[in-house]
C-alpha positions, 0 to 999 in steps of 0.5 A, spaced: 420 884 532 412 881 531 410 887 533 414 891 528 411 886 522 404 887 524 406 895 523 409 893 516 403 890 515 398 894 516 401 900 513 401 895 507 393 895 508 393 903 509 397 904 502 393 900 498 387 903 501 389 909 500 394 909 494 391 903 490 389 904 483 382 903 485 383 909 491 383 917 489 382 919 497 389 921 498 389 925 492 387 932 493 392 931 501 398 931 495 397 938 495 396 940 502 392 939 507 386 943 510 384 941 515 378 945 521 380 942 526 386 941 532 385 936 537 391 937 543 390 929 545 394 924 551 400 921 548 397 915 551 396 908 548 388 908 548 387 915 546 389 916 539 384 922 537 383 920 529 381 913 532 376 916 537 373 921 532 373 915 525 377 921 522 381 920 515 387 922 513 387 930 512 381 932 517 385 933 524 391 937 526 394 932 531 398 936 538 399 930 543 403 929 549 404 927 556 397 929 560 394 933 553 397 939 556 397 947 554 403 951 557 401 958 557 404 964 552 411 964 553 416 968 549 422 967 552 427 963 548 425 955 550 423 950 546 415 951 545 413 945 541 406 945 543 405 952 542 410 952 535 404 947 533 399 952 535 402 957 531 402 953 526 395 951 525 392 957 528 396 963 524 397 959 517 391 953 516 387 956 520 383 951 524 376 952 526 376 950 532 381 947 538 379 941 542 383 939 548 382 932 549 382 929 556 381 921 558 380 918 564 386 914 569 392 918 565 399 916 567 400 923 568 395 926 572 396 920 577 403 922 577 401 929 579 396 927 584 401 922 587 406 928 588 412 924 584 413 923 576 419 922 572 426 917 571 431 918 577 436 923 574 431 925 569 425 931 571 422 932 564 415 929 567 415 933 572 417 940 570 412 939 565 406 936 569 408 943 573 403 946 568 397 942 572 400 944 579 394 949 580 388 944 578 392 939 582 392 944 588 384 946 587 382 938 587 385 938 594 383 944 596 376 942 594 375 934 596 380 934 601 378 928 604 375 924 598 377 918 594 383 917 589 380 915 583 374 921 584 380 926 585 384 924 579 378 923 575 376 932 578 384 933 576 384 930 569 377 934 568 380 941 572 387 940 567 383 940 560 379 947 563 385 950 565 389 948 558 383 952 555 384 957 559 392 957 558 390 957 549 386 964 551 393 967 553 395 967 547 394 973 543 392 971 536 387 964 538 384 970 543 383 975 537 380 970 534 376 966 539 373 974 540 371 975 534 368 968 533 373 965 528 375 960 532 371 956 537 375 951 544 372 946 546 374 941 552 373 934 552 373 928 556 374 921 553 371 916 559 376 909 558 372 904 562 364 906 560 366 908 553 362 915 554 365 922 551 364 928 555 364 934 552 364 942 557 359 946 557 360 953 559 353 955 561 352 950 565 360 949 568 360 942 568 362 935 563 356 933 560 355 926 556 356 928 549 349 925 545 
């Protein structure tokens, strides 16, 4: 319960700053939102995209979920709710720019590495962390012998490249990203140093954002 009141609290603070007779900040967000930017970000905790970024209310599209995952393009009848927000921010408020948002000692990886994630009788985790399962197998593949953390750290960073590859299956972001309307980015946010990584293509590597 003590939890749920400091919430209540600071959704009280969160009105008055924003809906207080002294605050017009929400006022043109009462028409509708515009923002250039999508972040696919973590479910966890430590992560959230608007508090990394000292974004305001209206300036990102937020996609979160287990590991910050991209299916590929499907068309088949399943629930595709990461690709249904795609569509949306994408086709109908046309976002700028989509940034996949990785992080260091993320459950899900780890779960992915260790070869085992998810409740007895459940399987949700793992049927959706099978996106991963050829970055799993790529680290493995190229350092084999190398310690846990570092191939964790690989595999996190392999699953944001191959989220970027997964965005480019669909046809109306590739369209878009060929025509220069729509830019990708890969990010990778370091929990224990504080340090944000950003993915140059040119150079195929993360590099310290300055």
């Amino acid at each position: 319960m003590k939890d749920l009141e400091r919430f209540i609290t600071g959704f009280r603070s969160f009105q008055k700053d924003y809906f207080g007779p002294d605050s017009s900040q929400f006022e043109p967000l009462k028409q509708g939102q515009s923002p250039k930017t999508m972040i696919i970000g973590c479910s966890d905790s430590r992560v959230d995209p608007a508090i990394l970024t000292n974004c305001e209310p209206g300036e990102i599209f937020t996609v979160r979920n287990v590991a910050n995952l991209v299916p590929p393009y499907e068309e088949n009848g399943g629930l595709h709710g990461v690709s249904a927000a795609l569509e949306f921010a994408v086709c109908h408020l046309g976002v700028e720019h989509i940034i996949v948002l990785g992080h260091s000692q993320c459950g899900g990886i780890g779960a992915l590495m260790a070869g085992g994630c998810g409740c007895k009788g459940g399987g949700f985790i793992s049927r959706w962390m099978s996106i991963a399962n050829s970055a799993r197998e790529r680290v493995l593949a190229e350092l084999p012998e190398k310690d846990p953390q570092l191939q964790q750290r690989a595999a996190e960073q392999a699953a944001i490249l191959l989220s970027l590859e997964n965005l480019r299956s669909f046809p109306w972001i590739d369209e878009r990203v060929t025509g220069g309307t729509l830019s990708l980015h890969g990010w990778y946010f370091n929990l224990a140093s504080g340090e944000l990584m950003e993915y140059l293509p040119e150079q195929g590597a993360f590099e310290k954002c300055r």
